[in-house]
N, C-alpha and C positions, 0 to 999 in steps of 0.2 A: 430490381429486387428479386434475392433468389424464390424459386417456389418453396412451397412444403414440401417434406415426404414423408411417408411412411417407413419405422426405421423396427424391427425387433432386436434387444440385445439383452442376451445369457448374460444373467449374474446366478447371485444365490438363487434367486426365483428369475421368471422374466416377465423383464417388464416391455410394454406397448410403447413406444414413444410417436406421437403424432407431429407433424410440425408442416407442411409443404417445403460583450466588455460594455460593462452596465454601469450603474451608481447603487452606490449606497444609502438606503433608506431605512431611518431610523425612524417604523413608524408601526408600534406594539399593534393595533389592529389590522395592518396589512397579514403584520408576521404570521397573526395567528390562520392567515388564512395557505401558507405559506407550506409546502410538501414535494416530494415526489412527484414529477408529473407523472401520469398510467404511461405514455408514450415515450416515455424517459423509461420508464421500468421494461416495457417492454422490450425498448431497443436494448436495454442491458442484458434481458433475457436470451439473445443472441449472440451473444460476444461469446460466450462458452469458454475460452479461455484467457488468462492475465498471466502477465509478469507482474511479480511482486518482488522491490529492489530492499531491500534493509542494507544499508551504509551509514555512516557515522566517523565519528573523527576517531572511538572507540576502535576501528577496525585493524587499528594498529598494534591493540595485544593480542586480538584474537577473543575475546572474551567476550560474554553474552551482552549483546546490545544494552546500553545503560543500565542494565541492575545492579552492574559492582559496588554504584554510589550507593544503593542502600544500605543503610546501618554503617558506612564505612567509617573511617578518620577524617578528624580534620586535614590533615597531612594529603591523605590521600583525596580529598574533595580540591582541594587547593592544586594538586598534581594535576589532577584529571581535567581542571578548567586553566590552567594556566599553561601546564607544558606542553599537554596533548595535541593543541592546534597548532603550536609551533612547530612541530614535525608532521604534520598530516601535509604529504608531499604526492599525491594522486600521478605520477609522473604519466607512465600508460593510460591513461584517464582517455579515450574517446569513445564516447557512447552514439557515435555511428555504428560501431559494431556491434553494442548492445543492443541497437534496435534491428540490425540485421537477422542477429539472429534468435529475435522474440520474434522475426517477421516470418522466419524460415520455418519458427514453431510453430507456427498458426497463431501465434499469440494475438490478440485484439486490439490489449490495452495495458497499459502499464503503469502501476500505483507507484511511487516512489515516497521514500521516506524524509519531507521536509525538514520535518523537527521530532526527534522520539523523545522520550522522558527525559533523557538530560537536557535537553532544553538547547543542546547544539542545535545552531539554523546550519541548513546545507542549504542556504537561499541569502543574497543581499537584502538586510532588514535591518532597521534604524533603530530597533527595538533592544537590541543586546550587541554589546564587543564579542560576544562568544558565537560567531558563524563563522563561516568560510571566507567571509573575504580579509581578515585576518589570520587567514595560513598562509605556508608558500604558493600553493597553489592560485590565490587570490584573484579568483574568477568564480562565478554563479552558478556552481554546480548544478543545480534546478534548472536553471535558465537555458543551461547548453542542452540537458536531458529533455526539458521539454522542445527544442530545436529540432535535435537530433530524431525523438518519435516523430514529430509533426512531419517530417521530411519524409519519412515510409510511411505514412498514414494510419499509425497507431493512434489510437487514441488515447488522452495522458489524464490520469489521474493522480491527487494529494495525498498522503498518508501524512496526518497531522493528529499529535500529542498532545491533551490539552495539560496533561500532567507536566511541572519543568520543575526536575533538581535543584538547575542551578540557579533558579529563580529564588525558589526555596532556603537553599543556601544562604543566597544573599542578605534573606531575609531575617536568618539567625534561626530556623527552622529546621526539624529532623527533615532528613529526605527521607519520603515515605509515597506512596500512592495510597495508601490507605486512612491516611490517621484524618482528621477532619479538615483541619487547616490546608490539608493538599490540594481540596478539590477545590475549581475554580469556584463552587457555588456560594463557599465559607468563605472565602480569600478574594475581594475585590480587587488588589491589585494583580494577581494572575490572572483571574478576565481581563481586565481589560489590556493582560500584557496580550494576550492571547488575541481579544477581537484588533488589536491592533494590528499584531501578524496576517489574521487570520485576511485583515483589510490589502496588507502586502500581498499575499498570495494570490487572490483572486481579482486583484486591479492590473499586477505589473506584468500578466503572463498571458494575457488575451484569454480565451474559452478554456477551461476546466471541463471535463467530462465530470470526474469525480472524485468525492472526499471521504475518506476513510479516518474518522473520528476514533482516536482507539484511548476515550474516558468519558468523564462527564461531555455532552454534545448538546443539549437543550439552547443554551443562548447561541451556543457558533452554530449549529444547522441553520438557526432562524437569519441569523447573519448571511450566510453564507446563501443562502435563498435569494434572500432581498439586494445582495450584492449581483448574482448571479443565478438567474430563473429556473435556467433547465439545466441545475449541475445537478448531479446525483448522490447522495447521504447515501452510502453504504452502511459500514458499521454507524451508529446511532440510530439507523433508522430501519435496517434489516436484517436477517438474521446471518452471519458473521463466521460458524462457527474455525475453532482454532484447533487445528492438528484433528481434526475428527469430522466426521459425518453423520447426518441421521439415518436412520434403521428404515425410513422409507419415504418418498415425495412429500417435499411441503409446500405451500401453496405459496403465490407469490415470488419475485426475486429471491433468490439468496446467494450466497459466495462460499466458499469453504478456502479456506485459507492453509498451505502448508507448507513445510518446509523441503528442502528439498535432501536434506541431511538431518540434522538433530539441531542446530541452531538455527537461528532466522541469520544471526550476521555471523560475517565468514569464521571458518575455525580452522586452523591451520592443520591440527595434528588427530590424527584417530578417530577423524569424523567418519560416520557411517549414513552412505548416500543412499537414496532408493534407485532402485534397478531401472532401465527404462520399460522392461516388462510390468514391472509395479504401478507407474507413473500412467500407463496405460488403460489398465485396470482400474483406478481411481479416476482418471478422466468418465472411462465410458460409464461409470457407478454414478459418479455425480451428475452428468449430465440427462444421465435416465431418471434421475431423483430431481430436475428443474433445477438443480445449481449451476451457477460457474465455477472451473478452477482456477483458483490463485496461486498460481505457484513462485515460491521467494527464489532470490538468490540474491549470494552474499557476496560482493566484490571484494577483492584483496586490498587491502589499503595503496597498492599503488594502481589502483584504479581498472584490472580485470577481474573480470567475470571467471575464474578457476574452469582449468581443462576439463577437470569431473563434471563440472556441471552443466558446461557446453554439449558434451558427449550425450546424457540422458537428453537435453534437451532435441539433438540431430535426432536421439530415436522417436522420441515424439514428433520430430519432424517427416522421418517415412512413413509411420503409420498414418497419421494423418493428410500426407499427401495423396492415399491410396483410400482413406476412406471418410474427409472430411463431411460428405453427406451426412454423417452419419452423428453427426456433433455437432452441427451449427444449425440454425434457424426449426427447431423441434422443441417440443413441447411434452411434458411427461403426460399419461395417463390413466394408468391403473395400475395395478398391483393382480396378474391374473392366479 
């Protein structure tokens, strides 16, 4: 275990920083006793930095991860669930070198995007025709991404949608996130499409580190506890924030979440990336604030990871070869 140290690092002010495959139990008074373990939080408290992957079968216009279905057409809800997997052809697709170089960045740990609002699975799941093993590609996307980290000793975390379009759709229902009938809590059958998945996810893939809930998360945390003891509830259970930071240390875990251009998934044309000087800046902010950074990236629908964003990632990779002390295993502590 590495030690503490004592670390001081210039921002606006400056701040101190101190540091040196289960079963499923369906059983309402366990759940409620059912959380974050402290030892789980604090091991998360260490990890300091993630890859965060946003991909989808979407990645093929170029356009913002699942929001186009809102308010769309019939026409074009019907395109987006019908034509779109049949060309979703990942050919370049090996994420041994995705994991090479989250490993090269210091990266920890790696959130991938199972299922987002459209309710696309990038996972083998008996629950929907609409996943990945109905494209060309017709392999387990998930499955090979959790292979590939486990093989560099990343640790792999779920990013899972309880929100699903195309669920919605089916159902003869606007797609919305917002209107009532969307949330799982109104809608019985999208729970239980959901605890169904949620059953796939965390039986077929051995240990989960963690699950990043990005909607309603009350029944699937509790699920996903009792499936799996010491996984970690990020979003639903910690604070999350998205493209921002707070103004100064909060107690406990937290993650900040960003992008590493202006979209979460890939954007082909006029995207505007942060510098690797930026990317730096915002590490050592967050870290002296007790966060982790989560930083995305958007693979090309044929399956890389884009030069631009390899490149910022190498520079986080020298700085942090020269001063990783200074970022891992610390702890914030005041504000002097």
């Amino acid at each position: 275990m590495n030690s503490r140290c004592t670390v001081i690092v210039p921002l606006f002010t400056i701040i101190l920083l101190t540091g040196c495959a289960t079963t499923d139990v369906n059983n309402d008074s366990r759940g409620a006793q059912l959380g974050n373990k402290p030892e789980r939080e604090d091991w998360f408290m260490d990890q300091a930095l993630g890859m965060f992957i946003h991909w989808s079968v979407d990645s093929q216009l170029g356009s913002v991860i699942s929001h186009s279905m809102v308010g769309a057409s019939e026409d074009y809800l019907e395109s987006f669930e019908n034509e779109l997997p049949k060309s979703f052809y990942p050919k370049k697709f090996e994420p041994d070198k995705w994991a090479r170089i989250a490993k090269l960045a210091g990266m920890k740990y790696v959130v991938f995007t199972t299922k987002h609002h459209s309710g696309f699975c990038m996972f083998k799941t008996k629950t929907t025709d609409f996943n990945i093993m109905n494209t060309p590609h017709g392999k387990d996307i998930t499955r090979q991404i959790v292979q590939a980290f486990h093989r560099h000793r990343i640790r792999v975390g779920f990013y899972f949608s309880p929100d699903d379009f195309w669920l919605l759709h089916k159902q003869g229902k606007d797609v919305s996130r917002r209107r009532t009938e969307a949330l799982p809590t109104n809608n019985a059958k999208l729970m239980a499409h959901n605890k169904s998945q949620i059953r796939e996810l965390l039986t077929n893939y051995g240990p989960i580190d963690m699950l990043f809930l990005d909607g309603t998360p009350d029944e699937l945390k509790k699920l996903a506890w009792q499936i799996q003891p010491d996984i970690l509830i990020t979003r639903g259970e910690m604070e999350t924030p998205e493209q921002k930071m707070p103004d100064e240390p909060m107690p406990g875990p937290w993650e900040a979440c960003f992008t590493l251009g202006t979209q979460w998934q890939f954007k082909p044309t006029n995207e505007d990336y942060k510098s690797g000087t930026k990317l730096i800046e915002m590490l050592i902010e967050i870290r002296a604030k007790g966060g982790n950074f989560l930083l995305n990236v958007g693979p090309t629908p044929d399956g890389e990871i884009p030069f631009e964003q390899t490149r910022r990632m190498r520079e986080l990779a020298l700085w942090l070869f020269i001063n990783r002390e200074s970022i891992y295993n610390i702890r914030p502590w005041h504000v002097i």
